[in-house]
N, CA, C and O of each residue as an XYZ file, in Angstrom:
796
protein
N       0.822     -1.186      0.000
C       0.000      0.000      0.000
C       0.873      1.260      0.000
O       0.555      2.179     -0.755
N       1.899      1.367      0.753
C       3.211      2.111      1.014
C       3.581      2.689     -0.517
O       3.483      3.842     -0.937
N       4.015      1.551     -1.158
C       4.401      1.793     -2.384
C       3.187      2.400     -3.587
O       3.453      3.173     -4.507
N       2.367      2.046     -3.401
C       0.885      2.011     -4.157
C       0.973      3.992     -4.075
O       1.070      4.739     -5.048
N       0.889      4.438     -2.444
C       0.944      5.698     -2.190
C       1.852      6.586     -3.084
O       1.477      7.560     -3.738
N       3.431      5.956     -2.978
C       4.905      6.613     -3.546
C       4.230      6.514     -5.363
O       4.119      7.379     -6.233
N       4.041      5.680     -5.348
C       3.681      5.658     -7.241
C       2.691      6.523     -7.316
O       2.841      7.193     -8.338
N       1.756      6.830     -6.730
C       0.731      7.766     -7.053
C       1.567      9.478     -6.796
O       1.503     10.272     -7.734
N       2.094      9.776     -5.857
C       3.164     10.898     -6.176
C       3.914     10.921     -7.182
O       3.944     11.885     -7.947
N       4.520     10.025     -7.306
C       5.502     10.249     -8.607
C       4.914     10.431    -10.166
O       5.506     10.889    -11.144
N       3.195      9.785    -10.036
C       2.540      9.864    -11.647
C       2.173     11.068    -11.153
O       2.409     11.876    -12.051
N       1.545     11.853     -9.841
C       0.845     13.464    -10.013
C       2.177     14.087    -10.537
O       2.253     14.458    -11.708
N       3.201     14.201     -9.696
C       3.776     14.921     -9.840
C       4.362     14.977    -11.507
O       4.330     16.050    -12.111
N       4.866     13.780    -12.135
C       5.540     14.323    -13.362
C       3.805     14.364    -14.018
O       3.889     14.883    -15.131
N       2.990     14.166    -13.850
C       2.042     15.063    -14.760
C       1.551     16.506    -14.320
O       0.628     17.066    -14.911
N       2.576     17.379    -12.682
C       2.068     18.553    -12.944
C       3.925     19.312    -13.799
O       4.141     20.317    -14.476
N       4.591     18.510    -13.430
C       5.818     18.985    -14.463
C       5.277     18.990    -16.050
O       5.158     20.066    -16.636
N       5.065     18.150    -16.487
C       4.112     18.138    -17.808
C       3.138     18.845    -17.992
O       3.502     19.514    -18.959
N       2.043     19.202    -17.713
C       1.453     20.561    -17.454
C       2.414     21.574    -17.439
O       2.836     22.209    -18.406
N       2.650     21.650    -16.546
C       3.542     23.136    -16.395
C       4.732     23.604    -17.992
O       4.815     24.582    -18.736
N       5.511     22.163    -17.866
C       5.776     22.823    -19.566
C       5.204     22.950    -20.731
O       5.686     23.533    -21.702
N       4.022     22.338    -20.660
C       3.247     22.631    -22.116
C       2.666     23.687    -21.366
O       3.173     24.258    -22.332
N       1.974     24.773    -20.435
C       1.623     25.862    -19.840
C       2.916     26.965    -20.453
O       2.773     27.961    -21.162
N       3.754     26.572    -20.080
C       5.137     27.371    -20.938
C       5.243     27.502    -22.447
O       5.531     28.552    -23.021
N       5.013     26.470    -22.972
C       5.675     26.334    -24.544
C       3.932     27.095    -25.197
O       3.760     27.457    -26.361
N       3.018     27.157    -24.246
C       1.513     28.152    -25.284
C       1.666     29.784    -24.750
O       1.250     30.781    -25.342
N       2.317     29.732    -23.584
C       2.357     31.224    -23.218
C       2.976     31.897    -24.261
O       3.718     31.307    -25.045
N       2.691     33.290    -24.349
C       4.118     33.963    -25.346
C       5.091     34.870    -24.389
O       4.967     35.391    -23.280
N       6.261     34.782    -25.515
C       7.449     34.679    -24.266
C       7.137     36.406    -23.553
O       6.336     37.176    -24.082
N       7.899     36.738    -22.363
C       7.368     37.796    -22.122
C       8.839     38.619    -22.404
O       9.889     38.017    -22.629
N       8.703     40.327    -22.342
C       9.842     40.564    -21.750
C      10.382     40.487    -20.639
O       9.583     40.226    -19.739
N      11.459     40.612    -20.323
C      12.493     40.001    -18.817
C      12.407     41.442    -18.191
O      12.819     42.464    -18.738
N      11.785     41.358    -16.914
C      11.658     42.306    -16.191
C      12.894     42.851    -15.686
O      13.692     42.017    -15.260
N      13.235     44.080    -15.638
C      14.269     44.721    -14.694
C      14.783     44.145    -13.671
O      15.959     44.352    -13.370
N      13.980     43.314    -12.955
C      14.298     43.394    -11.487
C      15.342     41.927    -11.901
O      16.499     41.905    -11.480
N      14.875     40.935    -12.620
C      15.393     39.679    -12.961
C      16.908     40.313    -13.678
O      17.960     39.930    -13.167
N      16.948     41.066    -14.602
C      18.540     41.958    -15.145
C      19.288     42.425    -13.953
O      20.509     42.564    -14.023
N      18.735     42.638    -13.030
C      19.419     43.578    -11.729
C      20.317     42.593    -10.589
O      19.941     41.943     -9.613
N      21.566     42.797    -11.157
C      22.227     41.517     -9.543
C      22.510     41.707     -8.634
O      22.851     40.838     -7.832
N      22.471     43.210     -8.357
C      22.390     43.404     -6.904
C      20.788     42.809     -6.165
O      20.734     42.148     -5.127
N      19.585     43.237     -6.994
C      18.645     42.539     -6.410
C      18.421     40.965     -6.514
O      17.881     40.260     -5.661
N      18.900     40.599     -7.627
C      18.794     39.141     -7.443
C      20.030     38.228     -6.418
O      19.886     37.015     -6.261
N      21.365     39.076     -5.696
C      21.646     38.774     -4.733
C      21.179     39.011     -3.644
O      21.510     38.024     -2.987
N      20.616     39.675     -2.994
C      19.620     40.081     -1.962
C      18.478     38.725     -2.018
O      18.168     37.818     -1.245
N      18.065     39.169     -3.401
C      16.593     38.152     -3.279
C      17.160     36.394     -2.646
O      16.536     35.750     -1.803
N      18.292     35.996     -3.239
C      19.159     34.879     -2.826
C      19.105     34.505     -1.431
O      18.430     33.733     -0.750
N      20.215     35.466     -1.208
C      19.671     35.830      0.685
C      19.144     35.241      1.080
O      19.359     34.145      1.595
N      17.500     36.360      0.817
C      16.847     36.325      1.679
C      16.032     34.639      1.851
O      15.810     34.024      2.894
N      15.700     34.201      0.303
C      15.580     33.295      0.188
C      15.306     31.668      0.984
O      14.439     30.855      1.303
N      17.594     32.113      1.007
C      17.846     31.243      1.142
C      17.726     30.463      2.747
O      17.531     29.306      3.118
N      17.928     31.609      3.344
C      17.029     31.776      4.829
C      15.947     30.967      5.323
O      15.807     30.081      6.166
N      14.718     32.040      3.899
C      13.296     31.884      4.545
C      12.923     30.483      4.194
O      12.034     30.066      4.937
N      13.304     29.656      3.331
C      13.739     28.531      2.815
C      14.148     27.567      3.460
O      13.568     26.510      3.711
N      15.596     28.060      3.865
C      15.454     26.839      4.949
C      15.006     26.920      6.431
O      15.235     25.998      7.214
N      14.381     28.017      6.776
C      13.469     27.905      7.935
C      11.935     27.157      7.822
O      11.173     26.724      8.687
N      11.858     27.219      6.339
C      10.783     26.894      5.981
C      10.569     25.077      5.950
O       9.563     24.429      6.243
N      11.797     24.642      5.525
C      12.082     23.241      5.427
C      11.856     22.777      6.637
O      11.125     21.832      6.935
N      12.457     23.414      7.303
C      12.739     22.714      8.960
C      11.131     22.275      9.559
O      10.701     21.257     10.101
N      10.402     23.804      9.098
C       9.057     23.858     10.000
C       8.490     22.477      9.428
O       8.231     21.553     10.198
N       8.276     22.355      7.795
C       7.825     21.215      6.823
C       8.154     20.015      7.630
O       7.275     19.178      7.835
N       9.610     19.833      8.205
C       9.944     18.412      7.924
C       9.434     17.897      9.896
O       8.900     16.801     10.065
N       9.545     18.283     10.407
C       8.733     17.903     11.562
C       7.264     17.463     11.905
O       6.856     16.864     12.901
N       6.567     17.936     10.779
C       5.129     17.337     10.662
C       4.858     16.492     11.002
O       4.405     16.260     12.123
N       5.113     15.510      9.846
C       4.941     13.836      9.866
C       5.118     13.053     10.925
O       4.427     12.107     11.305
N       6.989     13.927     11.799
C       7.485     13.117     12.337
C       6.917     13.207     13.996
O       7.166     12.374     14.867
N       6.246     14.222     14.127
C       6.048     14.177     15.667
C       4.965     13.308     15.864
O       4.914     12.859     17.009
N       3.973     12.886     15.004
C       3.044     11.859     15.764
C       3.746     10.499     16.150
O       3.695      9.756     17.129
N       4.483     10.503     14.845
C       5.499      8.655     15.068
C       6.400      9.017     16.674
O       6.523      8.278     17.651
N       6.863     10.265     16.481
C       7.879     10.248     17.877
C       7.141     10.376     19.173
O       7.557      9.903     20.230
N       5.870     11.136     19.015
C       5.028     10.796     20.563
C       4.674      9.055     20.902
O       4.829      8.405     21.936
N       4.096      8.629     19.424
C       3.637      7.269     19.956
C       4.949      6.395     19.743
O       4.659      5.199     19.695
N       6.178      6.623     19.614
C       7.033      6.060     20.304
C       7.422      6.391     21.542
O       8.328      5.663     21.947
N       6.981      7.444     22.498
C       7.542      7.605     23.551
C       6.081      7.371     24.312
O       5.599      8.079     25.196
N       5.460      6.051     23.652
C       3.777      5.624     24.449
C       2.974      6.585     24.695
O       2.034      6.305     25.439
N       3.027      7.382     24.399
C       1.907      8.688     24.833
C       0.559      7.936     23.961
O       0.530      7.359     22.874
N      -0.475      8.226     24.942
C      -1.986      7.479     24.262
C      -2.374      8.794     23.201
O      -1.955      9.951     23.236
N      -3.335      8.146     22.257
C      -4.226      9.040     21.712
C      -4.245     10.102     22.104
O      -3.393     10.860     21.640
N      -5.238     10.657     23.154
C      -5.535     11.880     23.731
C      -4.362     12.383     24.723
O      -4.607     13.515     25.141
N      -3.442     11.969     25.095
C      -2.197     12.578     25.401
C      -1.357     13.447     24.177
O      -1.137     14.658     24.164
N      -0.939     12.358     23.090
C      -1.126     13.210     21.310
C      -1.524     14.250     21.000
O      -0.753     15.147     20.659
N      -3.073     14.427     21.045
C      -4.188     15.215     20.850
C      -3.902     16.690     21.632
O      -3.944     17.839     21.192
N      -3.694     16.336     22.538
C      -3.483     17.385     23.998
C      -2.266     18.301     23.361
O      -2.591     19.453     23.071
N      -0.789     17.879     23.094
C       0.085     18.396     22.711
C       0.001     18.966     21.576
O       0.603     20.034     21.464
N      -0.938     18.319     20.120
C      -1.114     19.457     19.306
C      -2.220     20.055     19.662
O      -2.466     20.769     18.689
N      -3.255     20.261     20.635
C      -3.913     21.314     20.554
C      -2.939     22.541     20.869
O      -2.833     23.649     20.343
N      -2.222     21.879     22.004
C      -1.236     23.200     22.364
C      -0.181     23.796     21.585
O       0.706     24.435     22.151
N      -0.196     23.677     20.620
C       0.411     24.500     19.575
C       0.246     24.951     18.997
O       0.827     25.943     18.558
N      -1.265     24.095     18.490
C      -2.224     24.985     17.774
C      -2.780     26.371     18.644
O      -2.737     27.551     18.296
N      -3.201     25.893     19.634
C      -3.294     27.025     20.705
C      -2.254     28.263     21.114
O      -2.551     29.429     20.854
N      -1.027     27.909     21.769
C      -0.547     28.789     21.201
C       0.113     30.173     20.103
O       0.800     31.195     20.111
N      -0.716     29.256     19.229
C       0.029     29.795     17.462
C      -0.498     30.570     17.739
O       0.104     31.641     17.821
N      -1.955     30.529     18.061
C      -3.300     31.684     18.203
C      -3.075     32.737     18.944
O      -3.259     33.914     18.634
N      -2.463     32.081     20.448
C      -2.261     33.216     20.771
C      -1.402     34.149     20.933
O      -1.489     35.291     21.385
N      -0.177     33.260     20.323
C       1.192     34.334     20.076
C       0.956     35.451     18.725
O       1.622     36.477     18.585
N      -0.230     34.962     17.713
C      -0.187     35.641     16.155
C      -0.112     37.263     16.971
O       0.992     37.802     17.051
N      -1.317     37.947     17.535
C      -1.486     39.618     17.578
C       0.719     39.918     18.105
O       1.553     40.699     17.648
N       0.787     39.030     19.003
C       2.475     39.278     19.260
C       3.273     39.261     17.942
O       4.286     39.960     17.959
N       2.999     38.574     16.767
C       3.845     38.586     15.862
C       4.016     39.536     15.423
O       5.211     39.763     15.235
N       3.074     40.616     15.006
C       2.979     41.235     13.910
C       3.419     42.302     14.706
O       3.958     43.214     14.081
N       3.300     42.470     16.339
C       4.397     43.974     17.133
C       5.864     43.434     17.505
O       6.821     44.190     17.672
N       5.924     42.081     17.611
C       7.673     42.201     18.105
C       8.457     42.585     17.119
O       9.398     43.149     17.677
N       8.671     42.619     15.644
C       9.415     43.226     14.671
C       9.613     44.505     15.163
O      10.760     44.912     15.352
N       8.487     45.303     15.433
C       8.891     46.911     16.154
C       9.567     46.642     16.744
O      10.789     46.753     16.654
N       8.715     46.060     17.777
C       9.183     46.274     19.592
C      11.019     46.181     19.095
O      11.824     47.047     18.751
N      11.121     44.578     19.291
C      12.246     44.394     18.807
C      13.266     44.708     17.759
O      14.495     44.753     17.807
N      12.372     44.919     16.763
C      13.906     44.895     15.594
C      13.301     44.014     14.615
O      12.814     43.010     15.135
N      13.186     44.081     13.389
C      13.135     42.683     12.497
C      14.166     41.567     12.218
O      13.973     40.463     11.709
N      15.403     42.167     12.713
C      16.422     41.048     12.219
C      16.425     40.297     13.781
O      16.842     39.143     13.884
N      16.044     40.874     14.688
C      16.106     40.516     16.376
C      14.828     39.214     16.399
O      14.821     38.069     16.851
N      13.946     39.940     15.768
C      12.727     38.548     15.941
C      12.915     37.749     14.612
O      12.017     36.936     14.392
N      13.797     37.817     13.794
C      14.218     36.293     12.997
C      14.728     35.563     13.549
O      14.443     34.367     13.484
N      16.038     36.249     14.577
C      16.680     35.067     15.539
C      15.729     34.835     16.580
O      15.555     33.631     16.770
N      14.953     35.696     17.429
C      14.111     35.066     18.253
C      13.777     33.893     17.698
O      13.990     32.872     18.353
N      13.196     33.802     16.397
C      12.223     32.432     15.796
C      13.390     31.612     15.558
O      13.234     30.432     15.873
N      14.320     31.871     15.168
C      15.586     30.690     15.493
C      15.856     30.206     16.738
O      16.095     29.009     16.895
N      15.849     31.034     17.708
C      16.198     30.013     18.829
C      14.702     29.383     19.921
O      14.596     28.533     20.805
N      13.868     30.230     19.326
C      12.871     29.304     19.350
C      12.394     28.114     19.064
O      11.843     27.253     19.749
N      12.686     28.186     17.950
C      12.262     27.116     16.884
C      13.409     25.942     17.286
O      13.107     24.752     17.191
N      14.484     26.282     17.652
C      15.626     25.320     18.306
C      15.504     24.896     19.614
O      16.057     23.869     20.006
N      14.794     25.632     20.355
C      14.573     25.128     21.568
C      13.408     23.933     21.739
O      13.238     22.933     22.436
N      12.595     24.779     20.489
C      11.489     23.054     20.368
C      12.123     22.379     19.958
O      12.276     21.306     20.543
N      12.752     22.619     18.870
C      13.483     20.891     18.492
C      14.053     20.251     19.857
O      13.825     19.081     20.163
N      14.737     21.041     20.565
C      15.364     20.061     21.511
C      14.611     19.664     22.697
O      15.043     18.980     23.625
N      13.166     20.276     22.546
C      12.543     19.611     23.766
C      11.979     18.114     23.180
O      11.420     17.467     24.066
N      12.012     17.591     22.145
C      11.851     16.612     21.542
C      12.313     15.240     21.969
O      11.775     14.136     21.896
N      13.680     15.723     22.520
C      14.857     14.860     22.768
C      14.219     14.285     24.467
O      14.684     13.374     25.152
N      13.339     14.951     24.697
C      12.746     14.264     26.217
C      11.678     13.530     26.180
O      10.962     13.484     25.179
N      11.409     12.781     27.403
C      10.076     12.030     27.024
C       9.492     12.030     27.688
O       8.730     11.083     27.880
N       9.522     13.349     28.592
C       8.789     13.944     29.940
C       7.725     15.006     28.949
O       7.936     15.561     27.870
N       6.554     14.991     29.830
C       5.152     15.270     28.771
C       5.027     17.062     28.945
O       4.589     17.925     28.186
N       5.678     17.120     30.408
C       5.913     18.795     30.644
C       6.419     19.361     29.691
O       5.746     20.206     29.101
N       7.752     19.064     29.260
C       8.793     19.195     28.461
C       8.372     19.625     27.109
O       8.636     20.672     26.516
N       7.647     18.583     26.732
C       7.026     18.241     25.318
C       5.523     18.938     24.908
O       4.880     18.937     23.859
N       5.258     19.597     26.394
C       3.892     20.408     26.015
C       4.859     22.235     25.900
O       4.495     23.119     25.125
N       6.030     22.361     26.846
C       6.470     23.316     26.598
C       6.937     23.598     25.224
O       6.646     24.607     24.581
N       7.858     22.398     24.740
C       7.792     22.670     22.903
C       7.289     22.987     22.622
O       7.567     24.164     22.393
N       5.593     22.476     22.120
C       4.345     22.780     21.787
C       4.308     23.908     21.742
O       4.209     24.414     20.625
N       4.364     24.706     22.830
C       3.912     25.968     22.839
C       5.174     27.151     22.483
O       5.016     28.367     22.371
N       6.594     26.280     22.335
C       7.423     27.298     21.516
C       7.162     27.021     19.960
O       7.058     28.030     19.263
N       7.058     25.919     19.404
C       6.976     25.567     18.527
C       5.204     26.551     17.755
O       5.185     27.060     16.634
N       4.222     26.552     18.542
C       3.332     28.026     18.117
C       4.048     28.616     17.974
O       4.684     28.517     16.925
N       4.411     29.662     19.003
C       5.404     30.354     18.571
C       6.452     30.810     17.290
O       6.751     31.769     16.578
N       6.728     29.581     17.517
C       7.918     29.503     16.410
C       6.918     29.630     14.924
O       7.609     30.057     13.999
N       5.861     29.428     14.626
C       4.892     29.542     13.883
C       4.540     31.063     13.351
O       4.903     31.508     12.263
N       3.828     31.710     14.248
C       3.621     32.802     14.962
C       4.472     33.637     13.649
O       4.009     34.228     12.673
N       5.909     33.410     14.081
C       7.301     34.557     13.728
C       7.234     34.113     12.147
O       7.326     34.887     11.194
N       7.085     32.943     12.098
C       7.731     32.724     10.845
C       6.831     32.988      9.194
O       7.020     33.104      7.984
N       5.569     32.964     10.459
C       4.673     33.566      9.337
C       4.671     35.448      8.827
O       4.252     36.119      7.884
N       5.341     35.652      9.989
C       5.588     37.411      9.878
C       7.145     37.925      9.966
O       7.415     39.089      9.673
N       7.769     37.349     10.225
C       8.950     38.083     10.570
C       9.980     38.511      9.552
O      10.619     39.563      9.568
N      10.056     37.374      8.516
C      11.000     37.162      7.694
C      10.509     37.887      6.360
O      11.395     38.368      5.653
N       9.124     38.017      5.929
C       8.250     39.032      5.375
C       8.948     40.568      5.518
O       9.752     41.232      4.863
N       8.136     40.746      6.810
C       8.683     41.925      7.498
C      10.409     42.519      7.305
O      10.658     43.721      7.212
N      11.178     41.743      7.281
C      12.754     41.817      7.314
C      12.696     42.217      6.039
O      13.054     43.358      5.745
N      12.128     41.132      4.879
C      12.415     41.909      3.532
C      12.277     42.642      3.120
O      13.052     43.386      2.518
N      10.972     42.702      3.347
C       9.998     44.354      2.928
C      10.844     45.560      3.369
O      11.073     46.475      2.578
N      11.378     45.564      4.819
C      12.164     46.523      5.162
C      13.396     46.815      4.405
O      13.592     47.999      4.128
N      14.297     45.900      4.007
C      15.501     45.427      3.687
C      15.605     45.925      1.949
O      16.512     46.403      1.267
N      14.116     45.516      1.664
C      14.195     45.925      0.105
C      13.928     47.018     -0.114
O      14.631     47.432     -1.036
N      12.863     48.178      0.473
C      12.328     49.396      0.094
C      13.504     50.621      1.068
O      14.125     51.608      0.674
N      13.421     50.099      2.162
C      14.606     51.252      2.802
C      15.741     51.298      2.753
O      16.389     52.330      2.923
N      16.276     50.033      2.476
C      18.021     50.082      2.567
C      18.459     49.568      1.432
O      19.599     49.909      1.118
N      17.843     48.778      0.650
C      18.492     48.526     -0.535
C      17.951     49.546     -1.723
O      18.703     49.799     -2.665
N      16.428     50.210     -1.643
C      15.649     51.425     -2.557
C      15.407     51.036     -3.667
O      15.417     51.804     -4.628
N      15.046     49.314     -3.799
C      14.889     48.490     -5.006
C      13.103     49.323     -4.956
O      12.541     49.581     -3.891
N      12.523     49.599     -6.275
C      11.123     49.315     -6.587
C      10.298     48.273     -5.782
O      10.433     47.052     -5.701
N       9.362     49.158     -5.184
C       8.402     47.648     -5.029
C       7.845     47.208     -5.629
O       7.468     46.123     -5.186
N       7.361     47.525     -6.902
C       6.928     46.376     -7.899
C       7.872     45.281     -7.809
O       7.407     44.184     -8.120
N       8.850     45.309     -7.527
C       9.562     43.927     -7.440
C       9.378     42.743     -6.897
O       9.639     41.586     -7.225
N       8.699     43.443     -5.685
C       8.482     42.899     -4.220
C       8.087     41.545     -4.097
O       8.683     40.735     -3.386
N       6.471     41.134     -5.204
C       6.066     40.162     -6.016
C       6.859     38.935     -6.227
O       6.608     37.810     -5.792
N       8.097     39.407     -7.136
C       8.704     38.689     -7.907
C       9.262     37.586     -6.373
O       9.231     36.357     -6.437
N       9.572     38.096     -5.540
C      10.770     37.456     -4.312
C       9.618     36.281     -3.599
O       9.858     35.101     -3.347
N       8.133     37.138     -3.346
C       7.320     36.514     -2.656
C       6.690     35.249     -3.829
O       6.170     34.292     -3.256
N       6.699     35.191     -5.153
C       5.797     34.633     -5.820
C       6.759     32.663     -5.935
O       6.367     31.498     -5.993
N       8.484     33.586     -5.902
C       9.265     32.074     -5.644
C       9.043     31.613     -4.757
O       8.837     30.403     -4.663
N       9.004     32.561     -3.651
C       8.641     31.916     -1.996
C       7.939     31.314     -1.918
O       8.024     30.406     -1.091
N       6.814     31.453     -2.732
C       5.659     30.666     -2.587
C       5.624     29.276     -3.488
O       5.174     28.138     -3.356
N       6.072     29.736     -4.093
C       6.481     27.879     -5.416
C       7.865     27.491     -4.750
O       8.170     26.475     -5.373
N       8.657     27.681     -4.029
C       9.750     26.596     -3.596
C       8.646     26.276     -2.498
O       8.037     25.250     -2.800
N       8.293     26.741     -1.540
C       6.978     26.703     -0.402
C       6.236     25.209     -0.891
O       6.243     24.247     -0.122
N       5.787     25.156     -1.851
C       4.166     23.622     -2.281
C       5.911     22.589     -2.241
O       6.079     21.524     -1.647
N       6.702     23.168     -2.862
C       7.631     21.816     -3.225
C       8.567     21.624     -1.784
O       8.663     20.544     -1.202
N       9.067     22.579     -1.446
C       9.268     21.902     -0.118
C       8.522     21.437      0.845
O       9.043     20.978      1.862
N       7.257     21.479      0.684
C       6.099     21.098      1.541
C       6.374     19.592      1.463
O       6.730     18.798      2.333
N       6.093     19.430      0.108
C       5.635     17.766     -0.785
C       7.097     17.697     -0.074
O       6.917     17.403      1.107
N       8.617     17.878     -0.394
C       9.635     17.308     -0.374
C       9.686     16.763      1.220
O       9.963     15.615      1.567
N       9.456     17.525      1.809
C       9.589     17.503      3.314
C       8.648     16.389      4.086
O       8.873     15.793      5.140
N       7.734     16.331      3.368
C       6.709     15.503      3.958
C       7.215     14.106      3.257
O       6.927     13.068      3.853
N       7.783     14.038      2.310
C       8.043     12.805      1.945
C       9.612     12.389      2.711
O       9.442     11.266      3.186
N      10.625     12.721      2.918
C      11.163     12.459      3.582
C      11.016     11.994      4.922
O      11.224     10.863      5.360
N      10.562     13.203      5.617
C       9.965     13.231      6.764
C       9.256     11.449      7.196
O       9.753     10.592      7.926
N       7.858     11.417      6.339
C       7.751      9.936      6.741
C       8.592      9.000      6.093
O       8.257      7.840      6.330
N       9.724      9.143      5.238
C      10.273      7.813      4.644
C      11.601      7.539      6.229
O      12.120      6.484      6.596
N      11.709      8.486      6.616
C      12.735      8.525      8.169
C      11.773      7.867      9.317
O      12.061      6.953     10.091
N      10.684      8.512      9.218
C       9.711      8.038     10.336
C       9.226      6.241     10.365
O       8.970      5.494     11.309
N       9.254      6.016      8.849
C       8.473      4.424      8.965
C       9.923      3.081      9.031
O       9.915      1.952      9.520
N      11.272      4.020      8.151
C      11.745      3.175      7.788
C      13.498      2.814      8.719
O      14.379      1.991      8.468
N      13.353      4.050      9.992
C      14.229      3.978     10.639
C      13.855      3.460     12.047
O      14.726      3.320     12.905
């Protein structure tokens, strides 16, 4: 059935690669926008990227794996249940905090906040005390919280005030973000459980 699953990814997927290039070869070609000619912005855009990217991976690839790692450390059903409500719960109630600690703080100050946040859940992982593992939970909201605003926030700042790129550009940075985003999703999740079932 395992496998039955993996073959059914691998036929969607090369039929949305197939799509997507015959979607290419009917479009007509466009002209190449400024911002794509420009290498100071397309080093920046790199950057920032490459960052939000792999913060983004990290958040992806833990999914899968925390239900296999609670019910290896015997936690019942509703013990499970309990720990993601609380993250879900928290997320909620850290979001109105997201969108003021960039002030309060700084935007480059609350990217690392969400880094050592986001590191401190990972390592509450490593316990199999339920305190421990509900406190993750609730950094790991957190860590949610930031990552949905912070790194946004950093660019936006980064691109219009200090670098004085156009914001019509702005688009172009968020629209990759968002297509490496579905594929590191899929990538992450497939790893994620091929570690979880097969280690």
């Amino acid at each position: 059935m395992l496998v039955t699953a993996y073959l059914a990814i691998v036929f969607l997927l090369a039929l949305c690669v197939g799509l997507e290039l015959t979607a290419r070869r009917v479009t007509p070609p466009q002209s190449t926008p400024t911002a794509v000619a420009n290498p100071a912005f397309r080093g920046f855009q790199t950057i920032f990227l490459r960052a939000y990217l792999l913060a983004l991976w990290a958040d992806w690839l833990q999914g899968p794996y925390l239900y296999k790692l609670y019910l290896h450390y015997s936690f019942l059903e509703s013990q499970i249940a309990i720990l993601y409500v609380c993250g879900l719960a928290s997320c909620v109630l850290f979001a109105p905090f997201a969108g003021w600690l960039p002030q309060a703080l700084g935007r480059r100050q609350t990217c690392l906040l969400f880094c050592l946040s986001y590191s401190a859940c990972c390592l509450t992982k490593l316990s199999r005390d339920y305190f421990v593992l509900i406190v993750g939970r609730i950094l790991g909201g957190l860590s949610t919280s930031l990552l949905a605003t912070t790194f946004e926030a950093w660019y936006v700042h980064r691109h219009v005030d200090v670098h004085d790129f156009p914001k019509e550009w702005i688009p172009s940075t968020f629209t990759k973000a968002a297509t490496w985003n579905h594929g590191l999703a899929v990538g992450a999740g497939l790893v994620a459980n091929l570690l979880a079932e097969w280690l």
